[in-house]
Structures are given as structure tokens and as C-alpha cells.
C-alpha positions in Angstrom: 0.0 0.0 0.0 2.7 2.6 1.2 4.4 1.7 -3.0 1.4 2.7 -4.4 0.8 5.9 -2.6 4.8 7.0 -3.6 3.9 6.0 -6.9 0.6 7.4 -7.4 3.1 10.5 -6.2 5.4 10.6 -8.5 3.6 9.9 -11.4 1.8 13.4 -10.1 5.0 14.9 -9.7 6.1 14.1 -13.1 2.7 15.1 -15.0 2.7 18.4 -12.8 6.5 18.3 -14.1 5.8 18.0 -17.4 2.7 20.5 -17.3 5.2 23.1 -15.8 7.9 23.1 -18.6 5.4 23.1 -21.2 4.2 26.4 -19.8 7.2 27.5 -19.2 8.2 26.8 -23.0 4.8 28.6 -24.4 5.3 31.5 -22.1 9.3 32.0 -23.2 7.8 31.7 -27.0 5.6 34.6 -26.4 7.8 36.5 -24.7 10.4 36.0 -27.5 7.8 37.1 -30.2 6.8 39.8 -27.9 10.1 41.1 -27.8 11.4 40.5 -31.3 7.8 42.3 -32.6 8.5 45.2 -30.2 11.9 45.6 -31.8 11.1 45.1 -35.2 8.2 47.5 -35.2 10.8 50.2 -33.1 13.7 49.6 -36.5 10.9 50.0 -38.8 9.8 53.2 -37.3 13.2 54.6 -36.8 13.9 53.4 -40.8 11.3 55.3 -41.9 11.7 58.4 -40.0 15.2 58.2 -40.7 14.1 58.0 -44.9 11.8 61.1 -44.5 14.6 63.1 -42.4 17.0 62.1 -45.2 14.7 63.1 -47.8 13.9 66.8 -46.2 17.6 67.1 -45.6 18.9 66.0 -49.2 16.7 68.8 -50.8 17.3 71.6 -47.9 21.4 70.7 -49.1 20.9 70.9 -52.2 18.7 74.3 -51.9 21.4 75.8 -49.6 24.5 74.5 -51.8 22.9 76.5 -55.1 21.9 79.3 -52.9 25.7 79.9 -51.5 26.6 79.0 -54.9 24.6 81.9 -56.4 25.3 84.5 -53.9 29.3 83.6 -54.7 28.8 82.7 -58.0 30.1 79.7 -58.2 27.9 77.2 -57.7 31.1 74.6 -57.0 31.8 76.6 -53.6 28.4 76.2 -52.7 28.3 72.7 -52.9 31.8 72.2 -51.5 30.8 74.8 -48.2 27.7 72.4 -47.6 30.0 69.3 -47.7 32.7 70.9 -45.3 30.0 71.5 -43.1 28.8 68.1 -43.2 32.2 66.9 -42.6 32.3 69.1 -39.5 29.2 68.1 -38.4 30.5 64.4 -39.0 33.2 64.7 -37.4 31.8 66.2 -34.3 29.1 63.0 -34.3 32.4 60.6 -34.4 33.6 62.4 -30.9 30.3 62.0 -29.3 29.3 59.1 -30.4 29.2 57.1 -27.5 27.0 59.8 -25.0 24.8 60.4 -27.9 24.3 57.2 -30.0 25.5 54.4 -28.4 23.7 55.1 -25.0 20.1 56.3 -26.2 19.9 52.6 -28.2 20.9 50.5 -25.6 19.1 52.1 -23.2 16.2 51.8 -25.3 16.7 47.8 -26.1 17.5 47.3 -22.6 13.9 48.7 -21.7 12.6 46.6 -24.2 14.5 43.2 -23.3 14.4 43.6 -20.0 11.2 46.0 -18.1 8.8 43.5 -19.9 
């Protein structure tokens, strides 16, 4: 009697065993596609903001490169005074870097990974 009792017990044990990890399993899932949506739908925004920024700033260049160029004259100096100040501004963005790009994204994919 006392056998059957241990094994009507672990045979319990096991099935709540087995009920537990297969929870576990479907919860990590939809965590994972929780996370990797949130994520993909953040780099999709940020891509197309990032298009319609470049777009605006393509023609707002090319506007002020022809209008230096025709207040000097030479259109040449105008697009070469918009590219030195893209260099600076490049260069400027290499120095900084890490306080202004690095940080802002991983804090962001921190908050996603990990405050959810």
C-alpha cells in the first residue's frame, strides 16, 4: 500500500513536471515574439523616420548648396561649403558618439529586453 501511494506521487509529480515546462516553453515563446515584434516595429519606425529626415535634408542641401553658390557665384563653392559643413558636423558626431548614439539605443533595447 505505502508503494502505491509513492507511486501514485510521483507519477503526479512528473505530470505536474511535465505541465510546468510546457508552460514554461509557451510562455518563453511569447515573450520572445513579444520582444522581437516590439523591436522590429521600433527599427521600422526609426527606418522610416530616418528615410523622411534624409529626404527633407537631401533637398534643404541641395537648396542651400545652389543658394551659396549663387550669392558667390560659383555654384562649386556652394556645394563644397555644404559638404565641409557636413564633414564638421560628421566629425563632431564621431567624438560624441558614444554619449549620444550608443547610449540612447541600448538604453532603449534594454527597456525593451528587459522592463517587460
Amino acid at each position: 500500500m505505502a508503494f502505491d501511494k509513492i507511486k501514485a506521487n510521483t507519477e503526479e509529480v512528473q505530470d505536474e513536471a511535465q505541465a510546468y515546462f510546457e508552460k514554461s516553453v509557451a510562455y518563453y515563446k511569447l515573450w520572445g515574439f513579444k520582444v522581437a515584434m516590439k523591436s522590429t516595429t521600433m527599427i521600422l519606425k526609426f527606418t522610416l523616420i530616418l528615410l523622411c529626415f534624409s529626404m527633407v535634408l537631401l533637398f534643404v542641401s541641395v537648396a542651400a548648396a545652389l543658394a551659396i553658390g549663387n550669392y558667390f557665384g560659383s555654384y562649386a563653392i556652394g556645394f563644397l561649403s555644404v559638404a565641409g559643413l557636413y564633414l564638421v558636423v560628421t566629425l563632431l558626431l564621431f567624438l560624441v558618439k558614444d554619449k549620444v548614439i550608443e547610449g540612447p539605443i541600448l538604453e532603449k533595447f534594454s527597456e525593451i529586453f528587459f522592463n517587460d
